[in-house]
N, C-alpha and C positions, 0 to 999 in steps of 0.2 A: 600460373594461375594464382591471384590473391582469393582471399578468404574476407566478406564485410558483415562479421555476423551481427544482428540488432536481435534487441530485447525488448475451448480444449477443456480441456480435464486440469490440465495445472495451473501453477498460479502465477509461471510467466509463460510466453512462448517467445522460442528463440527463433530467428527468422536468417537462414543463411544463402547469403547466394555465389556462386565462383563467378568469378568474371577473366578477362584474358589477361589485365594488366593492374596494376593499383594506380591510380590516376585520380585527377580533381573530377576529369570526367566523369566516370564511370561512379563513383564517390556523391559527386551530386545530384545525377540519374537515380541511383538507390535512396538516397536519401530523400527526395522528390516521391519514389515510390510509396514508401516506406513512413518516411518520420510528418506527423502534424507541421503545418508552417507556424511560427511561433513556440514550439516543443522547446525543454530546455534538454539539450544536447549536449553532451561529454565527450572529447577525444584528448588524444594525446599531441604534438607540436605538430602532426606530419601535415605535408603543403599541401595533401588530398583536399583536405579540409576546411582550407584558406577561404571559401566562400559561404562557407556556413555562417556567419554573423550578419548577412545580408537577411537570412529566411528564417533562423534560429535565435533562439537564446542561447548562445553557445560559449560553453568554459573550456578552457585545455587546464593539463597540468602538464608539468617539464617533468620529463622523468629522469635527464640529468641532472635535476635536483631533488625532485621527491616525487613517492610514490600517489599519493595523493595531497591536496591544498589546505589551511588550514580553513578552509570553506569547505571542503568536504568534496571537491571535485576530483572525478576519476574516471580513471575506464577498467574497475575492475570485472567488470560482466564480461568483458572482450578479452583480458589478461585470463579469465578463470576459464572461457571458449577455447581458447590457445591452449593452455596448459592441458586441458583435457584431451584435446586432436594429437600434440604431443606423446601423452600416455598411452594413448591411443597407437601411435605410430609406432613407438619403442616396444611393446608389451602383446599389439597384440598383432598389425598386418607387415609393421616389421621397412613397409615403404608405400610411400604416397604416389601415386600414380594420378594424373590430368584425368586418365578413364574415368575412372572410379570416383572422383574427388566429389561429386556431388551427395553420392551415395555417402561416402566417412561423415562429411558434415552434417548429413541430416542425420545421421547415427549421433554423430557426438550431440547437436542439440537436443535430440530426442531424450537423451541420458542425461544431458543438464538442467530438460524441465522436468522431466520426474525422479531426478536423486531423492525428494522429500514426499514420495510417493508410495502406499504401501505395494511390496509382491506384485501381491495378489491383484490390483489394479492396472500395474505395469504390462503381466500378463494377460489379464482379459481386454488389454486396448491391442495388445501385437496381435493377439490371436484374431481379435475384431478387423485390425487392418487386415490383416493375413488374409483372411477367407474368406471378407467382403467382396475384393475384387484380387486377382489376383495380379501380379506384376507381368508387364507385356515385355520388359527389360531382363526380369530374370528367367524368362520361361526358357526354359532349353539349355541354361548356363551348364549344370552337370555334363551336360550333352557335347559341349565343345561352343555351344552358341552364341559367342559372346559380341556384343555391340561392337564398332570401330574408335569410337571416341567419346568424350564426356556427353553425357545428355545435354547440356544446356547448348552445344554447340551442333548438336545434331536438329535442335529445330524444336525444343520442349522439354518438359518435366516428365 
């Protein structure tokens, strides 16, 4: 599974989706989704992305040569996504499983739009999700109840 994360209550929202493969396809599908036609667009060299200058204002930077352009192009919102799934993986579930993988990302997003969020907010938006509705995914997990495969390939969110 690749990870194509894009950039409420906070002051960004992070928008992640897993998909089956990294590809131009699947890369211009989200992007189609997702980004304004015209939007100015940031990525790094990879050939997912080789068709964005048709639909986008779109910059790369070489990261074999630098981290960002003396224009100021980058992809650190996706370097700083990354890095926290990582921390994430190391610290706290220890392994990334296809199952589950929709659920870590929207965790890790959720934690990189409110890192500049007080407590006390973070808390009264979980508990707000919490006990609005409850989750039809987790009910029964204590139980033994657990799904067969990632949600997004079961047919929905």
């Amino acid at each position: 599974s690749t990870l194509f994360p894009y950039t409420t209550l906070f002051r960004s929202r992070t928008i992640v989706e897993v998909v089956p493969v990294e590809s131009q396809d699947w890369a211009n599908k989200l992007a189609k989704g997702f980004i304004k036609k015209g939007a100015k667009v940031m990525t790094d060299e990879h050939p997912a992305y080789g068709q964005y200058m048709a639909r986008y204002d779109h910059a790369t930077v070489n990261h074999s040569f630098e981290f960002s352009t003396d224009a100021g192009v980058n992809n650190n919102q996706a370097e700083s996504f990354f890095a926290c799934m990582r921390h994430m993986v190391w610290g706290q579930i220890h392994r990334l499983t296809p199952k589950y993988m929709y659920d870590y990302t929207t965790e890790v997003a959720w934690r990189e739009d409110a890192r500049r969020t007080p407590t006390s907010v973070q808390v009264e938006q979980i508990l707000g999700m919490a006990l609005k509705r409850p989750s039809t995914w987790w009910r029964g997990n204590w139980q033994g109840h657990h799904r067969d495969q990632e949600i997004l390939f079961m047919g929905g969110k």
